[in-house]
C-alpha positions in Angstrom: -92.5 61.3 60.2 -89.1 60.3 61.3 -85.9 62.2 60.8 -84.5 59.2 58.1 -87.8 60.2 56.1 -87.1 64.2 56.8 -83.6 63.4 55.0 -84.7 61.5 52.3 -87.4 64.3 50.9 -84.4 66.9 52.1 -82.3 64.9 49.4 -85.2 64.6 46.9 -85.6 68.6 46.6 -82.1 69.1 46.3 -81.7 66.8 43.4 -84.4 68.2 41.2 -82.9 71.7 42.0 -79.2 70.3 40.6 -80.7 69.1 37.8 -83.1 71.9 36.5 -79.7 74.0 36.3 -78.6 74.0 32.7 -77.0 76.5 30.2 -79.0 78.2 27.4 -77.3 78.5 24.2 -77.7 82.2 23.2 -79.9 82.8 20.3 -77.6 84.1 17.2 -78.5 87.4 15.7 -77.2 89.9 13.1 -78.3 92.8 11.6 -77.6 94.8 8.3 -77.1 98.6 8.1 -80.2 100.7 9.0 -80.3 104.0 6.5 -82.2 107.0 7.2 -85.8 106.8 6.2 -86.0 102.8 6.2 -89.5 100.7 7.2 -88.3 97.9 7.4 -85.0 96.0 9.3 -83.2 92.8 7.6 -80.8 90.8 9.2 -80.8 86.8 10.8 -81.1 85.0 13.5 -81.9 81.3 14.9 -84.3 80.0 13.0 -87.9 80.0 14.9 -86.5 83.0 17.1 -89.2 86.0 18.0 -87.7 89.5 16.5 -88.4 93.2 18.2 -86.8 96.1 16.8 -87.1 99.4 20.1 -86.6 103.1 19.9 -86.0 103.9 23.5 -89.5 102.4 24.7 -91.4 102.5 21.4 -91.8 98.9 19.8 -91.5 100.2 15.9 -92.1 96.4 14.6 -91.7 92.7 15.3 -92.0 89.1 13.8 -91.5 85.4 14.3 -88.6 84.1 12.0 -89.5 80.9 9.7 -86.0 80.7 8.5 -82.7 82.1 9.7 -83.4 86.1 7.6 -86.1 88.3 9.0 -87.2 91.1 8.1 -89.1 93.3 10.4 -91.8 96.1 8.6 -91.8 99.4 10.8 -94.6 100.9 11.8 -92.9 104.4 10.8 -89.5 105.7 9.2 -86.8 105.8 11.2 -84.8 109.1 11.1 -80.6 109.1 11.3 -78.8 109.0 14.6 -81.9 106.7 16.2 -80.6 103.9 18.2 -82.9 101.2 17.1 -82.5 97.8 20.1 -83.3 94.6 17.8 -83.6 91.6 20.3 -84.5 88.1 19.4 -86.0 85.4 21.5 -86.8 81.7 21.4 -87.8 79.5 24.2 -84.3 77.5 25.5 -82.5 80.1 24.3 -80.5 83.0 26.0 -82.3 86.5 24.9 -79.7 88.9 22.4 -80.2 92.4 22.3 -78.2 94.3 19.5 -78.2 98.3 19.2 -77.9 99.5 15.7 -77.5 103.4 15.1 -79.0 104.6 11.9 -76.6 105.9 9.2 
């Protein structure tokens, strides 16, 4: 190998590097009021976007989103003053974590 060939790979590598840099657009997500006692979570998002509502490490519920509402079925009641993390996903797509305290 010659050092004009050790450049040109050199400049290869570099280029698919620059190029694989792009910015996500973050995934939109909203969420209505929680209430003491509620199974389930409403809200939207971006259409096609994976939903998962958390109580500190405990995954209460999730879904995949066929339109832009969701609704998420708990797998228990959720008592007041939790602090419930919803955070939606979607490949291409910045991850959005909201926290919504439960009035």
């Amino acid at each position: 190998m010659t050092m004009q060939e050790a450049a040109t790979l050199q400049f290869k590598t570099n280029t698919l590097k620059a190029t694989s840099k792009t910015t996500k657009k973050a995934v939109a997500l909203s969420t209505k009021r929680v209430k003491a006692a509620a199974k389930k979570v409403c809200g939207t998002t971006t259409k096609g976007a994976k939903v998962t509502v958390k109580h500190n490490q405990t995954t209460l519920g999730r879904t995949t989103t066929k339109k832009t509402a969701y609704t998420v079925k708990l797998k228990k009641a959720v008592k007041k003053s939790w602090k419930l993390k919803v955070t939606a996903t979607k490949a291409g797509y910045k991850p959005v974590t909201k926290t919504v305290t439960v009035k």
